[in-house]
Every structure is written in structure tokens, then in C-alpha cells.
C-alpha positions as CSV (number, residue, x, y, z in Angstrom):
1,X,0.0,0.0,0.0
2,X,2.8,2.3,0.6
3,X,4.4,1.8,-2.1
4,X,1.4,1.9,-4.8
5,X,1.8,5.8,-6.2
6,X,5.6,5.0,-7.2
7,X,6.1,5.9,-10.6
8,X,8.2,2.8,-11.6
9,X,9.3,4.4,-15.3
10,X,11.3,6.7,-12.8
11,X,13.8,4.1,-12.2
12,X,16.7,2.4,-14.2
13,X,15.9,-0.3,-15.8
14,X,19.1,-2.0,-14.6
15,X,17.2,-1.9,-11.3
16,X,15.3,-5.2,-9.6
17,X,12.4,-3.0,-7.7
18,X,12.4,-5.4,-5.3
19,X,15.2,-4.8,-3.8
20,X,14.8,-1.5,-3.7
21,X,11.8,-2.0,-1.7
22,X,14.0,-3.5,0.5
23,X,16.4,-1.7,1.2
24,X,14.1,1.6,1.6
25,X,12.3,-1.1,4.4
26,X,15.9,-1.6,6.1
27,X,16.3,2.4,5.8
28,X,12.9,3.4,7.6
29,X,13.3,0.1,10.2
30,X,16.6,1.1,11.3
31,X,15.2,4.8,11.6
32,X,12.5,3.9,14.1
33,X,14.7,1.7,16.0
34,X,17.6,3.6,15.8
35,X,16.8,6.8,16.8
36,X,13.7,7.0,18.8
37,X,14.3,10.2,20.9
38,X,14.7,12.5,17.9
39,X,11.7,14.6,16.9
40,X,9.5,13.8,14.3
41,X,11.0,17.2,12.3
42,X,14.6,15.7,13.2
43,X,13.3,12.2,11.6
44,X,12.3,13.8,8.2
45,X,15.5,15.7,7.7
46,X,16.8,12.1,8.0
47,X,15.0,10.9,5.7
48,X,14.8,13.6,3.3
49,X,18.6,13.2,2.8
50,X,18.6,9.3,2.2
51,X,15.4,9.6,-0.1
52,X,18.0,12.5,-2.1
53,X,20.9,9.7,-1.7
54,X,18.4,6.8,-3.2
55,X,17.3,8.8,-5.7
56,X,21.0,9.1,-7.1
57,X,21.3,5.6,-6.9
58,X,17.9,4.0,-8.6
59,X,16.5,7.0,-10.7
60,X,17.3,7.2,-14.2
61,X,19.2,10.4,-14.6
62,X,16.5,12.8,-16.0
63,X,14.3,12.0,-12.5
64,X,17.2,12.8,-10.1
């Protein structure tokens, strides 16, 4: 359900969208356990950076 709005022509076709499924699971897990005392504005600065990081790695160039 969360993932259902993702444009997948976004990402590089050399890319198994599984995985990176995955891996953006691992990312948000080890947030929430991680790093529990930080504010919820603290949390999405987190994030906001690794979705920016992602992007370089999985988007084709032109979506970056």
C-alpha cells in the first residue's frame, strides 16, 4: 500500500524493484529503532537526505 503511487518508469531499468523495496524497508526500520528520541522534524530531515541519496542511486538520470 505504501508503495502503490511510485512511478516505476522513474527508475533504471538495470534496477530489480524489489530490492529496492528493500532496502528503503531496512532504511525506515533502522530509523525507528535507531533513533527513537529524535523529533519527528529531526526524523524527516533524516530521511529527506537518504530519499536525495536513493534517488541518485535508482532514478534514471533525467528524474534525479
Amino acid at each position: 500500500m505504501i508503495f502503490s503511487g511510485i512511478d516505476l518508469t522513474k527508475f533504471k531499468s538495470s534496477i530489480n524493484l524489489n530490492d529496492v523495496v528493500q532496502i528503503v524497508i531496512w532504511v525506515l526500520d533502522g530509523i525507528v529503532k535507531n533513533y527513537r528520541e529524535l523529533s519527528f522534524e529531526k526524523i524527516v530531515e533524516m530521511l529527506s537526505k537518504y530519499i536525495v541519496i536513493m534517488k541518485e542511486c535508482f532514478y534514471k538520470e533525467e528524474y534525479r
